[in-house]
N, C-alpha and C positions, 0 to 999 in steps of 0.2 A: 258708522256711529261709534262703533268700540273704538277704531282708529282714532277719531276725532276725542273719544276721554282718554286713551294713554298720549295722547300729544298734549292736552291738557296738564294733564297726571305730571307728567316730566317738566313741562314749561312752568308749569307751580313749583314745583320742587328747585328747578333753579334757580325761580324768581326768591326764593324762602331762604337763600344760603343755610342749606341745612347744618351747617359747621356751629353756626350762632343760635339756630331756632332750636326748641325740642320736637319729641313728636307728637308732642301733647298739640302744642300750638299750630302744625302744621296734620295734624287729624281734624281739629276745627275749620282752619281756613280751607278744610276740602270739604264743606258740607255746604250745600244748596239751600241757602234758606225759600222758605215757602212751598216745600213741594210737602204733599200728604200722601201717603201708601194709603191704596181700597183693602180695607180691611175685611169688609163684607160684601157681597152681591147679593140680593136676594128680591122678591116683589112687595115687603113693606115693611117696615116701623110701628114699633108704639114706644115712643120715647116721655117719658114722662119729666125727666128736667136729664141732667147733664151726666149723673153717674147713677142712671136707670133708665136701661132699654132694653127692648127685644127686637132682635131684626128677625125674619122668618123670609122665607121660600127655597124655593129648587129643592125642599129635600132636607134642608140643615136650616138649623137656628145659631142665632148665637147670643146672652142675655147677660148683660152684665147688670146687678142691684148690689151698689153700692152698702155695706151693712146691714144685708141680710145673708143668711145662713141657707146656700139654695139648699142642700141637701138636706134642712129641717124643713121648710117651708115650702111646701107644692104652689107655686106662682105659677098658673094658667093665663092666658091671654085675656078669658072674662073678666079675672080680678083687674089686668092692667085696666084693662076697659073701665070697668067700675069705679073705680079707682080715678081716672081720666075724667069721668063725665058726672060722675057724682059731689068731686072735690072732696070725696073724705078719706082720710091715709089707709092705707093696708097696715095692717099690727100685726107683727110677725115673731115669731120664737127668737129668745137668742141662748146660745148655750155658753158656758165657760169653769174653764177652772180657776181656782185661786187659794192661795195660802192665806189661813185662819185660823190666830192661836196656835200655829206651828202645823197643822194639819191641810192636807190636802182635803180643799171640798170643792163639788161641781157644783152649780150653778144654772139657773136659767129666770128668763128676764120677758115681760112681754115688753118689744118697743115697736114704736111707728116706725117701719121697715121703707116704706115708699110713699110720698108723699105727691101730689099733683104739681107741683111750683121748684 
């Protein structure tokens, strides 16, 4: 297999007259379209729309929530569920800073964190 991509690798590279191409152009036409890396294995989901989920098992989780603060907001699996089957958003902290009047002030905000849709 290896041998079969550096024969690859090299017959690209001829066919590219690298004298004309850059390597910008010729790091693109080496990319595979359609392939996906397994990011996570695990024994389940609770995916609530596109950039909010939890995947869990073997031991490790891994949870991405799109504008939410995980570190202010304790997000348990009940909540996704709740949240999932009740159709009413989770409201979650949000903290920041920002200049006011020439002054540094923090901030914090209640917003709809996760939504079911």
């Amino acid at each position: 297999m290896m041998d079969t991509k550096l024969h690859m690798k090299s017959a690209m590279a001829h066919s590219l007259n690298m004298d004309i191409c850059c390597k910008d152009v010729f790091q693109f036409h080496k990319r595979t379209s359609g392939l996906f890396k397994v990011e996570f294995q695990g024994t389940g989901i609770i995916a609530l729309n596109a950039k909010a989920y939890d995947c869990f098992g073997n031991g490790n989780s891994k949870t991405s929530f799109k504008g939410v603060m995980k570190h202010i907001n304790d997000i348990p699996k009940q909540k996704l569920m709740s949240t999932l089957f009740s159709k009413c958003p989770f409201y979650g902290v949000y903290r920041g800073i920002m200049i006011k009047n020439n002054q540094l002030v923090s901030y914090s905000q209640i917003k709809s964190g996760l939504s079911y849709f």
